[in-house]
C-alpha positions in Angstrom: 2.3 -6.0 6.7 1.4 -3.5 4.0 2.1 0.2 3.4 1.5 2.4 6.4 0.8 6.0 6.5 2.7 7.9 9.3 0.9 11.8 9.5 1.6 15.0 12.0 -0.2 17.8 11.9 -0.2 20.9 13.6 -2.8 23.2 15.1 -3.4 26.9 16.4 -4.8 24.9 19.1 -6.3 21.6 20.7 -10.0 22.3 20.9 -13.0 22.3 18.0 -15.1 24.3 20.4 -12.8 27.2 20.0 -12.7 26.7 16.4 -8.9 25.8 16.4 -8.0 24.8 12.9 -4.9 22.7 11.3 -2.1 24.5 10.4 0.3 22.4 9.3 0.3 18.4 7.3 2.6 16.2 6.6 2.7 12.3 6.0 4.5 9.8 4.8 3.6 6.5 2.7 6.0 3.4 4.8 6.6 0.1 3.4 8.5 -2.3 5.8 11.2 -3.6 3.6 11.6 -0.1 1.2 11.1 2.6 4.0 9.8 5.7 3.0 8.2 5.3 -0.5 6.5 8.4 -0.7 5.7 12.1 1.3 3.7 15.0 1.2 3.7 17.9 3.3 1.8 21.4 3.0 0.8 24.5 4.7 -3.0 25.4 5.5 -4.5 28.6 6.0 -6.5 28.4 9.0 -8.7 31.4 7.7 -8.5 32.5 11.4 -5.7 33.7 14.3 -3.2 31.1 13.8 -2.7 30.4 17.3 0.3 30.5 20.0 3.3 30.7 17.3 5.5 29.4 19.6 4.6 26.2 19.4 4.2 25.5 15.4 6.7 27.6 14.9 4.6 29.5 12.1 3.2 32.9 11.5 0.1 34.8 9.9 2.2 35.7 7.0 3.6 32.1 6.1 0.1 31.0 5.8 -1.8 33.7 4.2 -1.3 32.5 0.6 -1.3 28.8 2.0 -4.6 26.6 0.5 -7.4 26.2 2.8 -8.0 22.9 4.0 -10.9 22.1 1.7 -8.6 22.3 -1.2 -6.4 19.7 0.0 -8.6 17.3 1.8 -9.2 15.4 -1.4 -5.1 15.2 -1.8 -4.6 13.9 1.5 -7.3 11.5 1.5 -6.1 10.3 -2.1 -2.3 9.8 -0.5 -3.6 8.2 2.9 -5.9 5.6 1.1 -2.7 4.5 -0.5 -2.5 2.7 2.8 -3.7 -0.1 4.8 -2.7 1.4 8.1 -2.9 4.6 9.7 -0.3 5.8 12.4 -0.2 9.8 14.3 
């Protein structure tokens, strides 16, 4: 087996038709016999309400000068093509 990616994200919510948005990223590059061989992990402005705090654990004010997820889509797929598998 090859290098796995293992990603979490978090949300301000669970549904697209309310236009919830990702909050949070993180993953990690895996390779069986060296663990973790690399890891990334960033913020995301939501450019909306960022959702039931509670449950994230973040606020309006930790994400306001965060990058939208536009400007880190191309970083994340770069790191996750790294990979030959994909685990959430």
């Amino acid at each position: 087996m090859g290098v796995f990616a293992v990603v979490d994200v978090e949300t301000t919510g669970l549904s697209p038709y309310r236009r919830d948005r990702v909050v949070e990223v993180a993953a990690v590059l895996v390779e069986p016999d060296l663990g973790i061989t690399a890891e990334m992990t960033t913020l995301v402005n939501p450019e909306r309400d960022v959702g039931p705090s509670s449950i994230h654990g973040l606020t309006a004010s930790d994400l306001l000068d965060a990058p939208r997820f536009g400007e880190i889509a191309g970083h994340l797929a770069d790191f996750l093509g790294r990979s030959g598998v994909l685990v959430g």
